[in-house]
N, C-alpha and C positions, 0 to 999 in steps of 0.2 A: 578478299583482302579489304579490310576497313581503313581508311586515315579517319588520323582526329582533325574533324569540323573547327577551326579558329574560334575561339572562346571570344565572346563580347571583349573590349577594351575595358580594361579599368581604369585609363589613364589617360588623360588629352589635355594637349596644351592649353593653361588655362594662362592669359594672356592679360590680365588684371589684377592688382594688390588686395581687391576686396575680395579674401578668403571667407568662405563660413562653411560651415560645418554642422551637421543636421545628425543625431545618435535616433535611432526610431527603436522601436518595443513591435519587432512582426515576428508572435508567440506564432503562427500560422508556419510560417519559413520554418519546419522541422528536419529538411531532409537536401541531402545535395542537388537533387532535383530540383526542388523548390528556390534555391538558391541561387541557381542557375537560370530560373525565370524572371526572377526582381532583378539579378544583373544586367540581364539581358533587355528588360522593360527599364529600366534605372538608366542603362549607359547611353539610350535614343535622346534624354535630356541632353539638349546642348549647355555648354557649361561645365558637365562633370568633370572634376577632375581625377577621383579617385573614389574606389566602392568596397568595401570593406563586409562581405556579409556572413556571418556566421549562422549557422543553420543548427548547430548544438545549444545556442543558446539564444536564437530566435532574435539575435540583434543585426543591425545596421546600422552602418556609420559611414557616411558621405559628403564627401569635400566637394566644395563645388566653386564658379566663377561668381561669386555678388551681383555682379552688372549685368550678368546673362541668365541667372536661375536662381530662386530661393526655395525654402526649405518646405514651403506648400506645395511647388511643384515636383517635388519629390516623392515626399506622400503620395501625390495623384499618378505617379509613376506606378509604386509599390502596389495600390488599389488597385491602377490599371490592370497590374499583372494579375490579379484576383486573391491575394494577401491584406485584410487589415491590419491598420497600425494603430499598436494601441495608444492607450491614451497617454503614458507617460513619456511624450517625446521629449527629449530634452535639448536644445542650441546648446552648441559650445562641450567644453570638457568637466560633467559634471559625476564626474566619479573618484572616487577615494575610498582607500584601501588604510583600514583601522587596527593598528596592532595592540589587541586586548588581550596579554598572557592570562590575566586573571580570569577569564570569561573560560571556563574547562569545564564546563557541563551545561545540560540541555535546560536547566532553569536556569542559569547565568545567563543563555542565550537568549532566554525570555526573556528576561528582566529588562538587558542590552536591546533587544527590540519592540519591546515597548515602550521605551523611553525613545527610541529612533522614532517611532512612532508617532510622539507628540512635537517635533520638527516640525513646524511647515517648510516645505518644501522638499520635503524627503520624499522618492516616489516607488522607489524600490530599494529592498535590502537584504543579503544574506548574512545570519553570524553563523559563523563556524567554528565552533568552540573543539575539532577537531585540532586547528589550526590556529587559535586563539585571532580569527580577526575577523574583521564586519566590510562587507563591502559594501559602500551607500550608494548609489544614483540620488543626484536632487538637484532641482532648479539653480544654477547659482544665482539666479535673480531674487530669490524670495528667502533664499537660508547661504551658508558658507561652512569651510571647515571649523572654524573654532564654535560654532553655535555646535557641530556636531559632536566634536569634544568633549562638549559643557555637559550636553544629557549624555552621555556614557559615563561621564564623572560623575553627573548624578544621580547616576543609576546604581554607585559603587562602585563603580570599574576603573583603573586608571588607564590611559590610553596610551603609550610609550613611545609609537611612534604612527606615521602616518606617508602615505605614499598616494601621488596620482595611479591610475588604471596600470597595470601593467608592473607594480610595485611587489615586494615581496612581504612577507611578515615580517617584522624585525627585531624578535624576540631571542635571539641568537645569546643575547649579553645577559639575558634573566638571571639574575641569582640561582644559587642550589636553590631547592624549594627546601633541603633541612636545614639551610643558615640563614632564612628566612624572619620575621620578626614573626610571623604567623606559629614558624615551629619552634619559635624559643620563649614566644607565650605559651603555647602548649604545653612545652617542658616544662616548666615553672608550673604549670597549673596541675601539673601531671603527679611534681611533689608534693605540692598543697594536698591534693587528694590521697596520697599516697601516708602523709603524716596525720590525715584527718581519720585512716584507717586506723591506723596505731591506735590511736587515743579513742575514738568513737569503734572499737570494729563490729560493724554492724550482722556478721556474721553470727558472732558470740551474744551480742546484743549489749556487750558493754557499755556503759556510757560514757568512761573516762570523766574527767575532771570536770567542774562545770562551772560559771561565772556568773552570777547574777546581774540579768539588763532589766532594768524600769521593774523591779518586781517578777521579771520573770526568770526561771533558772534554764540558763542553756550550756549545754553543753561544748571544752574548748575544741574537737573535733568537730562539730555541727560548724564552728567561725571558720575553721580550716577548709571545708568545703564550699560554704559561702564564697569564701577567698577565691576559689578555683571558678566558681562560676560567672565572680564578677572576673575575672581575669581571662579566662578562655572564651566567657559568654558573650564578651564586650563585641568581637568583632560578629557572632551571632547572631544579636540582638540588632548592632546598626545594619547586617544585610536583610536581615527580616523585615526589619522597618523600609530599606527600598522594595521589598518583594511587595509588602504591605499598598505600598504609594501605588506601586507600578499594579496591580491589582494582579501578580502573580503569587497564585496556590503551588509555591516552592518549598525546595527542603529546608531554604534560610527561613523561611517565615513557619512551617511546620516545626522545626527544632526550636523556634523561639518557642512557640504556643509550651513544647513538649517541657523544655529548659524553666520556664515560668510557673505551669500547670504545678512542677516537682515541687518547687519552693514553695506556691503558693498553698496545696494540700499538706506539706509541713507545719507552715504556720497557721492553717484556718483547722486543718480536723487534729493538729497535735501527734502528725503520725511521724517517725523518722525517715522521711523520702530525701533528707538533705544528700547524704551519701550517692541516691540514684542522680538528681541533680547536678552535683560533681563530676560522676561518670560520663553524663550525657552531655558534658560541655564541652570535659575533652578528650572522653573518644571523638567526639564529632568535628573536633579539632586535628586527629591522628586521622579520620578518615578523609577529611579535606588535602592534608600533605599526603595521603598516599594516593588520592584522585588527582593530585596536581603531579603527582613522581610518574604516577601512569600516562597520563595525558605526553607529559615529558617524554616516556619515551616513544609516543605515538608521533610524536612533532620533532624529538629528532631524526627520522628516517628521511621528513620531507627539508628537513635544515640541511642535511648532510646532501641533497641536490643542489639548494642555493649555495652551498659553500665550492661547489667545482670549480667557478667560476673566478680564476684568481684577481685579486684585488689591484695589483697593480702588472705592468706591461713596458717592456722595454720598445719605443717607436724610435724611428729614424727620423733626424728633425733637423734640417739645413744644413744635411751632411753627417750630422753625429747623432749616438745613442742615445737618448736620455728617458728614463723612469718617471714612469708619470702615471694617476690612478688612472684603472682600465678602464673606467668611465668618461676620461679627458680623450681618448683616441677618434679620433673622428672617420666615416667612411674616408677610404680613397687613400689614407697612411698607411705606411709601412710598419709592420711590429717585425721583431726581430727573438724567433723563440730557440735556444739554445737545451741541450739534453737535461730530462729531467723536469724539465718546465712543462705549466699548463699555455696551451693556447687561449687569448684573454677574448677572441672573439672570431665568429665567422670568418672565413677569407678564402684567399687562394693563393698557393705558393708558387711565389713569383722565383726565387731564387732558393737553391738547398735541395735536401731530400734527407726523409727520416722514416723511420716506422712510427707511425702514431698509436699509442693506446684509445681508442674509441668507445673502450667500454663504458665511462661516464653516459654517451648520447645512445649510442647503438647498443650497445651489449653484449659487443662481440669479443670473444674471449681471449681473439688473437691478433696483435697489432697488423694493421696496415700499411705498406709501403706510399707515402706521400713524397712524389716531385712535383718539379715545375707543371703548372695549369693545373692539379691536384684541389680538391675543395675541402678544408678541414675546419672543423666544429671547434664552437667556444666548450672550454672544460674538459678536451682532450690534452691526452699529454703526450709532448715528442719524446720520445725512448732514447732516441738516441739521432747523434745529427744535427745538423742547422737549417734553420728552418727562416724563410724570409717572407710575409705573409701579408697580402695585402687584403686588407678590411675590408668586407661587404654587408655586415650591418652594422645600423646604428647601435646604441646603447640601449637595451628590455627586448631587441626585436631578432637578437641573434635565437639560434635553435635550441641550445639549453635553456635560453630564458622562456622560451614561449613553450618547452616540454613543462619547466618549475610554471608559470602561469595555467596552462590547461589543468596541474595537477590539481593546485589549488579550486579552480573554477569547478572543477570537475566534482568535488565535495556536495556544490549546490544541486545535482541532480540525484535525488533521494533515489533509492533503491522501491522497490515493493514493499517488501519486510521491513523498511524503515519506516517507510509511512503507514503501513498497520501500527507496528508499534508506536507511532506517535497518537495514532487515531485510538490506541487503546489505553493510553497512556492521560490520554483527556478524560476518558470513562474510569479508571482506575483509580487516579487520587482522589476526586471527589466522591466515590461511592467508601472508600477503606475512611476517607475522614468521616461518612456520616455511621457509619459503623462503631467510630472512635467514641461518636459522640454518644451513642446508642449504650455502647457496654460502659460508659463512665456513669451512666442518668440512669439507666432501666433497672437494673438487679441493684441500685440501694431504695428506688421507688417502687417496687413491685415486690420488691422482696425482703428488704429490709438491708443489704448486705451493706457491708462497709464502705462508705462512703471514699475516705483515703485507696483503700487497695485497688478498687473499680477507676474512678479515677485514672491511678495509674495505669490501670489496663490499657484503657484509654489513649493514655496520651504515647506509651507503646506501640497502639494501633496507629496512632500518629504518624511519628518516628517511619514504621513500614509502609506508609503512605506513597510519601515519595521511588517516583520510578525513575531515582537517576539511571541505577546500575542498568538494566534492563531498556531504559531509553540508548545510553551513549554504549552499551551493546554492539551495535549496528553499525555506526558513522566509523568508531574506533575499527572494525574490523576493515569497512573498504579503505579507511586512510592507510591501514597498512598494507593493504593487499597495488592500491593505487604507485603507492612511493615504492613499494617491493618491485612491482612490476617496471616503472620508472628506471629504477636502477640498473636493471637487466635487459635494458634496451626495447620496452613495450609502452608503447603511451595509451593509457584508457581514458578515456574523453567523459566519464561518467562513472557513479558507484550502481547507476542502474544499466551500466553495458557491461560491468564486470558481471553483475548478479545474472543479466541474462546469458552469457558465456559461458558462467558454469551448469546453465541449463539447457545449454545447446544437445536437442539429438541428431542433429548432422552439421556437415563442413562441405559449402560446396566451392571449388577450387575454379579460377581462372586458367588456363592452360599454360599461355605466351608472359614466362615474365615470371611465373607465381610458381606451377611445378615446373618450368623448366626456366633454363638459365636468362632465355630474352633475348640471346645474343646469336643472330640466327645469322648462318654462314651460306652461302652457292654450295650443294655438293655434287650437282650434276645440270650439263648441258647438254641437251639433242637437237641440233638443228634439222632439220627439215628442208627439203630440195635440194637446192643448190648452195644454201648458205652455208657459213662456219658458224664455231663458237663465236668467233669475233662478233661477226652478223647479228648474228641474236642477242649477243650481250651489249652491244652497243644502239641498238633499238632496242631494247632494255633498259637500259642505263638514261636515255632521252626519254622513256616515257615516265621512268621512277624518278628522275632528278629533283623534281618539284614533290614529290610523295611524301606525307609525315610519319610513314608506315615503317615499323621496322622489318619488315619482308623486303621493301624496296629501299632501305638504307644497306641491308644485305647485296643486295645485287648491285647499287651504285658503286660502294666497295668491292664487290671481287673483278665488276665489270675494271675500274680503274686499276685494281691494283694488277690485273693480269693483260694490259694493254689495251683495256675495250675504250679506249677512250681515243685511239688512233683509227682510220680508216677501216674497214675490213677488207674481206675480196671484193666488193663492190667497189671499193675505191671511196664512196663519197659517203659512209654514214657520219662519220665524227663531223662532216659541213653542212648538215641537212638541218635546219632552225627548228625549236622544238615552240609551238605554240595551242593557244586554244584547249590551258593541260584541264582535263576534271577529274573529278575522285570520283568513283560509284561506289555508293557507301557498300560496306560488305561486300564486294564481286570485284571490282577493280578500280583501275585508271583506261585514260583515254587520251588522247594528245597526236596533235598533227606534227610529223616529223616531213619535215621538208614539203610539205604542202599537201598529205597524203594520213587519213585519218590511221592510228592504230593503238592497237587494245595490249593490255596485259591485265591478266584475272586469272581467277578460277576458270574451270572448266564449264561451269553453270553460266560464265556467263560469255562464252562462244555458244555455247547452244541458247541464250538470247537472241545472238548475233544472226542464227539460223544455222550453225553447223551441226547434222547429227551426226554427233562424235560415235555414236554406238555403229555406225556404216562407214566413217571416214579411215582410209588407210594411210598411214603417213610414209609415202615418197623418200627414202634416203639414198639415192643414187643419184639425183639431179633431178629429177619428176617435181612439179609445182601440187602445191599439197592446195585443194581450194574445195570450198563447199558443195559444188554442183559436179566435180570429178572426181567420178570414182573408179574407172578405167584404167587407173596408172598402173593401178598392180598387177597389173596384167603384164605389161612389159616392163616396172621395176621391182628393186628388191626393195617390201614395205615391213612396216611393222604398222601392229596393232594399237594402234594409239590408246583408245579407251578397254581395250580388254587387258591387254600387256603391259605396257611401258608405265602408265599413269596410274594402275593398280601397284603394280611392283612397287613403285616407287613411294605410293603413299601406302604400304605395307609395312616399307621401315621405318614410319613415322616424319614422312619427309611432307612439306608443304609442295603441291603441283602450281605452275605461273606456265599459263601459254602465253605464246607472243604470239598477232600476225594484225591483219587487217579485217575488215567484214567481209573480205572473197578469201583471204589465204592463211593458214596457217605457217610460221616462221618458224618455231623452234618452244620446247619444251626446256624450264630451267626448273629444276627441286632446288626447295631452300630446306636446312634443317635445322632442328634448334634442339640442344641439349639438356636430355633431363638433369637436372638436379640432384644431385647424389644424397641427397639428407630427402629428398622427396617418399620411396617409397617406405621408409623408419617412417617420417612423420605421417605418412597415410596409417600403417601399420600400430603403431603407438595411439593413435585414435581409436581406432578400430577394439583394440584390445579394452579400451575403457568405454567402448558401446556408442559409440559416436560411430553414426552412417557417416560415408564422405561420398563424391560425384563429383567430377569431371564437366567445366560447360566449356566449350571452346568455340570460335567460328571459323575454326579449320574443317577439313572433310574428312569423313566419316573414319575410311580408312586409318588416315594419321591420327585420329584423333581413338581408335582403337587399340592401337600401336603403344600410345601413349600411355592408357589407360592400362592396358593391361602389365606395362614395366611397371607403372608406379603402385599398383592393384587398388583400385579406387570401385568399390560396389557397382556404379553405374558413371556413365557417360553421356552427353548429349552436343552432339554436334553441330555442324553447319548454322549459327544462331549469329542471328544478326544483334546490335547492343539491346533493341527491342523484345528480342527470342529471350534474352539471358534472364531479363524481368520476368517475361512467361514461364520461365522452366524456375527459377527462385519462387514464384509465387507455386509452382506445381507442389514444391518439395515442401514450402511451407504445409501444404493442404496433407502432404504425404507423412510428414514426420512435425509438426508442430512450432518448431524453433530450428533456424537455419544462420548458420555462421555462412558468409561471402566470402571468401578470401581473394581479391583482386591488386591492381595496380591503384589503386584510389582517382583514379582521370578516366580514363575509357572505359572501368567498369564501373559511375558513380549510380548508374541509372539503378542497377541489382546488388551493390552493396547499401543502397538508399531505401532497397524493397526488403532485404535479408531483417531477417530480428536483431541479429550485429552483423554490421558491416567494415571488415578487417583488411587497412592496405597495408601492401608492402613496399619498405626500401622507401620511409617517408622519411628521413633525415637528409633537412635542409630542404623539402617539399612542401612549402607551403599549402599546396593545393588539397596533395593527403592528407596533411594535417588539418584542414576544413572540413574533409569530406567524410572521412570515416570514422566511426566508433571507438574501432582501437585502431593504432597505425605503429607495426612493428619498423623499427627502425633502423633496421639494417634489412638488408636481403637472406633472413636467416630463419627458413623454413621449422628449423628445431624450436624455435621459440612458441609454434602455435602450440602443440604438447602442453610447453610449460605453460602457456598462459591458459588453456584448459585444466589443468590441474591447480593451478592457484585460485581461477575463480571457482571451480569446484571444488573445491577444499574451504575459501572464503563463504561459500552460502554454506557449508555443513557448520563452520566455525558458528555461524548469526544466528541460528538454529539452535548451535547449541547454547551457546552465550542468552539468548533470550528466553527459552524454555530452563534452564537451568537457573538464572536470576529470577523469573519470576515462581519456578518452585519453590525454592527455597523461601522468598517473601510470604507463598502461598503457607508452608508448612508453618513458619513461625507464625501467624495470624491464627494460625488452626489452631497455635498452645498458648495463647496470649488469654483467652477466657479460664482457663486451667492453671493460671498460674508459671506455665512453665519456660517463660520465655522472660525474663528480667530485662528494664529497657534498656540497659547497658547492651545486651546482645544485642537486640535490635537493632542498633548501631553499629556495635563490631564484627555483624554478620550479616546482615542486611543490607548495610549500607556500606561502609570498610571492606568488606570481606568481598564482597558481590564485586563491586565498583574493580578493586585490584583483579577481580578474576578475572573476570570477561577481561579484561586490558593485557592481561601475561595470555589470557588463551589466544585474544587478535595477534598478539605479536609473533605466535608460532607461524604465521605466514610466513613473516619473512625467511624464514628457515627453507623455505619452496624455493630450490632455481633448476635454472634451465639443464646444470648438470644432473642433475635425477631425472630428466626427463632423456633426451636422449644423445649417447656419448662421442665422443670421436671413432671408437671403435664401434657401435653400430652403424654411422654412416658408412665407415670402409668396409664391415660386413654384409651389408642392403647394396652397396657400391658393384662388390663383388658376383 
């Protein structure tokens, strides 16, 4: 039997006004382990007041007393612990969250961070053109917000709005992108070109009517596409020129060259390319609105999280109702939520009772009954009922905000495949542009060939340069797979913990909590000699009272609720003082009851004590059951302790707790805890898609056989202490490659921390899960791992195909581009448009993945059965 160890304090009274506050960069801190060592080295600082460490993203953030500690002796904490910090530490709150809807592709993002780039005082940044926004870190001594502004505006971006740490994107109010001024210069450009056909059609090779300028005769379809280039080119031409500045080899600065090369091979070799120049201004204008309608609908899956959370809240306020935004509520008030309505924030219902919809947070498909002491989520909805609810968080820190914050954060941690493709995507444009250059110059100087037509080859080759499609491939797929998962009550902490999920070849399972329900009850008491039930459950209950075990919140509970809390036949256990309590980790408790040491544990650890249980007979007639007598069964009636009774019993999957002292055994209690009825569907439902699963528990052998075999899990390993379960995670890594954890996110951090992903459960409103692991499904709802194995295996087939599929097709057109057979119009509307929409309709098929195809209410009652 394990209790959980008291976690370091994060919080001590700090007794002075001079606050400060120390943000550090320790890239080292990867892992809840490691998190748990800076806290612990951190909280020895006298002074601290609060410690905030995230371990997904290698920060820390610590409040302290001014007059007692500063932000050097922090640092020298964090080292102490064996973590450096890097070098961008910042004092104070220097983060901001930049809402750039126009920033929708991976050269936009460039562009946005290299202009971040020439800030001073910038020290880190992600842009996520996923999500249209820039997260900055920087000194506020040496830069500020509007200086940040200024280079994204002059990078061509406009910034809409802007939020401290913890802010949302706030692009919710964006225009359509087709009544946009972008797509109604398009359209306009789109007639110009369209009536420049008429007259000029270059098919037929007409030349329509023509005009004499300066002596020279041009044609009125040639002015007509002109029109369309200076009209659709305009906004073109000035992104090229920031791509230009920012010394980004982008598609804005490639289409400029391409858009230019046209015109200018018109007017220097006399060839008609005006027509292709046309084309290439505003398809590339049709493919910009259809990579912003795409992006769109990538970004409203994760708008549609921010929007749960309703906007205003009726509080109770010196007596009366009044409506007020749900951001004016402060902890500690009263909100007042009536049927129909969403709950505006964290709390607990003080007064009312309702069924809650929790599918917003959890994802659970079937409302909840909420009364009084009840905990219910911001962005739930009460169904039905009145609901009286007092606040427990602030404003960005309730649990819908911090699932919409992790999702977004979660963007910054690239996948594998994503950073190949970026790393190939740096090799890629500049070899296809020196290639461009190659077929515009070599066959008219080697060969004589025509100058205009190679050229154009050229600048075609240009055009297919760029690796939007095939870059934003990738990012677009986990944001969908991310907010998908979101929605249906799983939180992914990363696009590289989904991608390694759907490469998981095994699942290994916590026992207490994970396949079974957690909620372990007394189902059997044997007293021993002379005692009763009462007897034993009442030194029982005196040595579990202090216990943080849920074995021993079991037997506190049956001991109380079945009288053990009165006298027994001895007369005086309920007055006997209970002191000197210890935990032995893994094996038991220990505690003096009435001046007189006694144990409760495993059976392992009475034979520490010195009992061989394999010789000892247990006495039930009145016989004193003790380690050095074994005579009694000779004149009473015994049972077999260790052959019989403690077998049997952990046969049915029951937990064994002796009671007695270091000379005597008292009495035997079984605890049991129930499997989980969706447990063996979800083993099975793996299993069918080739995923090993294991069983790790630090229960005994027996029960955890028991266990194993209802649920049918491959392999089991027992008796492990939280150091064992590391051992046997690292065994399975060596055995099978990639290992999914699946635990409580607290007592099992140490082997979800070792796992390839590390999966808690029942983290809604858990801050701690929510730290600790990878993914943290958030409700108690085993059916969910299924689907979250099929989504992210379904996600890495989608990136795969998304990326070898864009870049074929780039590949194929480049292969017809010397042949003539690839016109630059295509290259654009197939290339670039065509690709760009693809991959984005193919990522969106995720969200079409939920948890009901994975598995149903009627397989659980048939696995039940």
């Amino acid at each position: 039997m394990t209790d959980q160890r008291d976690r370091p304090t994060d919080r001590q009274d700090v007794g002075s006004d001079a606050i400060g506050e120390v943000d550090l960069s320790v890239p080292g801190m990867d892992c809840a382990a490691c998190a748990g060592k800076v806290e612990s080295s951190v909280s020895r600082l006298d002074g601290v007041a609060e410690i905030d460490a995230r371990p997904t993203t290698g920060r820390l953030r610590v409040t302290y007393d001014g007059d007692r500690t500063d932000a050097d002796a922090v640092v020298e904490r964090v080292e102490a612990a064996g973590y450096e910090v890097a070098a961008d530490r910042a004092d104070g709150d220097g983060t901001v969250r930049l809402s750039v809807p126009s920033m929708d592709c991976a050269s936009c993002a460039g562009k946005v961070g290299n202009a971040l780039d020439g800030v001073d005082g910038v020290e880190e940044y992600d842009t996520l053109p996923t999500t249209g926004t820039a997260v900055v870190r920087f000194d506020p001594d040496r830069t500020d917000l509007d200086a940040l502004v200024a280079a994204v505006e002059a990078a061509g971006y406009e910034v809409v709005d802007s939020s401290t740490e913890g802010g949302t994107s706030a692009d919710a109010d964006r225009e359509s992108v087709w009544r946009s001024r972008r797509a109604v210069v398009t359209w306009l450009a789109a007639g110009l070109t369209a009536v420049g056909f008429l007259l000029a059609n270059p098919i037929t090779e007409a030349t329509g009517p023509t005009i004499g300028i300066g002596g020279t005769s041009v044609s009125v379809g040639a002015l007509f596409y002109l029109a369309a280039v200076a009209l659709a080119g305009a906004a073109v031409f000035r992104n090229g020129y920031y791509s230009l500045r920012n010394r980004s080899l982008d598609m804005d600065l490639l289409m400029s060259i391409a858009i230019a090369g046209a015109v200018i091979v018109s007017v220097v070799f006399a060839e008609p390319f005006y027509f292709e120049a046309a084309m290439l201004a505003t398809l590339f204008g049709v493919a910009e609105l259809l990579e912003e309608y795409a992006m769109d609908r990538a970004r409203t899956s994760l708008r549609e999280l921010m929007d749960l959370s309703p906007d205003e809240a009726t509080v109770v306020r010196d007596g009366a109702e009044v409506t007020v935004p749900a951001e004016d509520v402060d902890v500690g008030e009263t909100v007042v939520v009536r049927p129909g309505e969403k709950i505006p924030r964290d709390g607990v219902v003080r007064d009312g009772g309702s069924a809650v919809n929790q599918a917003p947070v959890t994802g659970e498909s079937v409302p909840v009954d909420k009364t009084a002491g009840d905990e219910v989520f911001a962005g739930t909805v009460a169904e039905e009922g009145y609901l009286e609810i007092e606040v427990t968080s602030a404003v960005g820190e309730d649990t819908l905000a911090r699932v919409v914050e992790l999702v977004e954060d979660a963007q910054a941690n690239r996948t594998e495949r994503e950073q190949f493709v970026e790393r190939f995507a740096g090799y890629y444009t500049p070899i296809v542009v020196t290639a461009a250059a190659l077929l515009a110059v070599v066959p008219p100087l080697a060969f004589g060939a025509p100058w205009g037509t190679y050229v154009v080859y050229g600048l075609t080759l240009i055009v297919l340069a760029c690796p939007c499609a095939f870059v934003i491939s990738t990012p677009v797929t986990v944001v969908s797979g991310l907010t998908s998962a979101a929605r249906n009550g799983v939180l992914v902490k990363g696009g590289d913990h989904l991608e390694a999920m759907g490469d998981v070849d095994a699942v290994a399972f916590d026992k207490t909590g994970t396949l079974t329900r957690g909620e372990l009850a007394v189902t059997d008491v044997v007293p021993l000699g002379d005692r009763s039930e009462a007897d034993v459950l009442e030194c029982a209950r005196g040595l579990e009272l202090r216990s943080e075990h849920p074995i021993g919140d079991a037997i506190v509970a049956h001991a109380e609720g079945n009288g053990g809390a009165s006298a027994g036949s001895n007369g005086s256990a309920a007055d006997r003082e209970v002191t000197a309590f210890e935990s032995i980790t893994g094996k038991g408790v220990a505690a003096e009851l009435g001046g007189r040491q006694h144990y409760a544990g495993k059976p392992g650890l009475f034979e520490e004590l010195g009992f061989d249980l394999s010789h000892v007979h247990a006495a039930t007639d009145g016989g004193v059951v003790t380690r050095t007598t074994r005579q009694l069964c000779e004149r009473h009636n015994c049972l077999d302790l260790l052959e019989d009774t403690v077998p049997a019993l952990q046969s049915e999957g029951k937990t064994v707790v002796l009671v007695g002292t270091e000379d005597e055994l008292e009495g035997v209690i079984a605890v049991a805890d129930e499997v989980r009825p969706e447990a063996k569907r979800t083993v099975e439902r793996l299993r069918e898609a080739g995923v090993a699963t294991a069983m790790l528990t630090g229960d005994n052998d027996r029960t955890a056989r028991a266990i194993a075999e209802e649920v049918g899990v491959d392999e089991y390993r027992a008796e492990l202490l939280p150091e064992d379960k590391v051992e046997a995670v690292e065994a399975l890594l060596d055995e099978h490659g990639t290992v999914a954890m699946v635990g409580d996110g607290i007592n099992d951090a140490p082997a979800l921390a070792t796992a390839t992903v590390g999966i808690a459960m029942g983290a809604a409103g858990t801050d701690t899960a929510l730290e600790t692991a990878d993914i943290a499904l958030m409700a108690d709802d085993l059916t969910k791992l299924p689907y979250l194995y099929d989504l992210a295996h379904a996600g890495n087939g989608i990136i795969r195909q998304n990326v070898w599929t864009s870049l074929g097709a780039k590949a194929a057109l480049a292969v017809g581009v010397p042949f003539g057979l690839v016109p630059i119009w295509a290259a654009v509307l197939v290339g670039d448009a065509g690709m760009t929409t693809g991959v984005t309709a193919n990522a969106m098929r995720l969200a079409r993945i939920s948890p009901e195809d994975g598995i149903s209410e009627d397989d659980v009652a048939a696995s039940a059965d």
